[in-house]
C-alpha positions in Angstrom: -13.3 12.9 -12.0 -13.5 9.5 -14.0 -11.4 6.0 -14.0 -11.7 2.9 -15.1 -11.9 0.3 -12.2 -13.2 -2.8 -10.8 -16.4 -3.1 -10.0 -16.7 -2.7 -6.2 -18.2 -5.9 -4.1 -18.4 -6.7 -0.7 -16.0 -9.3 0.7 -17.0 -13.2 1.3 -18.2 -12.5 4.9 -20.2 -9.6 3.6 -18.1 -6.8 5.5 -19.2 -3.5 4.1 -15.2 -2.5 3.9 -12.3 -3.7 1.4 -8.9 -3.2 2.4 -6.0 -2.6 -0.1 -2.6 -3.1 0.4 -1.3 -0.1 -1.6 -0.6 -1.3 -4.8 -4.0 -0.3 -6.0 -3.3 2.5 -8.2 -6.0 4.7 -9.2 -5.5 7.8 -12.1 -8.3 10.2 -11.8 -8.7 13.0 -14.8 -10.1 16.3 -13.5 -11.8 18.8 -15.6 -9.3 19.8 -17.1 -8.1 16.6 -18.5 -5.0 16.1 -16.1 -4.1 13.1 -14.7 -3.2 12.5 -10.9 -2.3 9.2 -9.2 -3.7 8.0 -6.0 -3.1 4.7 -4.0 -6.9 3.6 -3.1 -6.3 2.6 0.4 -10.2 1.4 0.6 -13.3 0.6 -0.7 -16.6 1.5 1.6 -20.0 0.6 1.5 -22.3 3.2 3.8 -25.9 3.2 3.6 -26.1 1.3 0.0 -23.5 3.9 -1.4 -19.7 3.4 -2.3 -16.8 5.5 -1.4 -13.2 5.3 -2.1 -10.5 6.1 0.4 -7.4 7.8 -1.4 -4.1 8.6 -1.3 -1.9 10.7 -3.6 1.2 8.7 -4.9 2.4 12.3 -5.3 2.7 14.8 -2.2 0.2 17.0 -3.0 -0.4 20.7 -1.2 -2.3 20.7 1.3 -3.1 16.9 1.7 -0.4 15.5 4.6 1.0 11.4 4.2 -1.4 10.4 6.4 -4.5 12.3 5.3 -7.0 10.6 2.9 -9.9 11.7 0.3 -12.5 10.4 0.6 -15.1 10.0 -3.5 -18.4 8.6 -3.4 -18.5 6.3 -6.9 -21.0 6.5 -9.2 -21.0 4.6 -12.1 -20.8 6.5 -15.4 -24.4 6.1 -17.7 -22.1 6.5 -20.5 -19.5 3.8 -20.4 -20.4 1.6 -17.5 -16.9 0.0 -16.6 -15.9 3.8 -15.5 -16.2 4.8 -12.2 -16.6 8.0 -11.8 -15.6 9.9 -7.9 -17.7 12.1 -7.0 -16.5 15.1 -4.1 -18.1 14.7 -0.6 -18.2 17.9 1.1 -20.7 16.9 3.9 -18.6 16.3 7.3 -20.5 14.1 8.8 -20.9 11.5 6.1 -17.2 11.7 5.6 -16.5 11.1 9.5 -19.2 8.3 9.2 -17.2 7.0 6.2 -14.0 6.9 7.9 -15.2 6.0 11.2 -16.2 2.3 9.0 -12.6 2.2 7.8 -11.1 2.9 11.2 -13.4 0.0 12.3 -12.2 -2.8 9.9 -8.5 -1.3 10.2 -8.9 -2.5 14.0 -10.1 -5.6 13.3 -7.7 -6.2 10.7 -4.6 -5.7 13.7 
């Protein structure tokens, strides 16, 4: 899937997560060249990769309100301001993933 987004950074104290307060709209294009919306919740950086932690503005079957996807971004070689997300289907890198976003969440309250 491809979008055109920021370039992700780490914050000013050099926390490895970015927070986003839902107004962060991301449209991804699948394969078949249709568009969905997703609030990105998140930006992590684990072990010198990035991953975006979504939401679908939409309900969506088989994702509940409170569930999250999680992409690995990689930048496109083609066109270098697209992002493009990338699956993660291995479950511990994805527990690892959110288990960095749970962390800065609790800090955060």
């Amino acid at each position: 899937m491809k979008t055109k987004t920021a370039p992700k950074k780490k914050d000013e104290q050099g926390e490895n997560v970015e927070l986003f307060e839902g107004d962060r709209i991301v449209t991804l294009i699948n394969d078949n060249d249709e568009p969905t919306e997703f609030y990105e919740i998140a930006c992590v950086e684990y072990e010198a990769e990035f991953y975006s932690l979504l939401q679908p503005v939409k309900p969506m079957d088989g994702i509940a309100e409170d569930e999250v996807i999680i992409f690995r971004l990689q930048e496109d070689e083609t066109d270098p301001e697209t992002d493009l997300f990338l699956p993660v289907s291995d479950e511990k890198l994805l527990e690892k993933v959110f288990e960095e976003y749970m962390r800065k969440v609790a800090d955060e309250e």
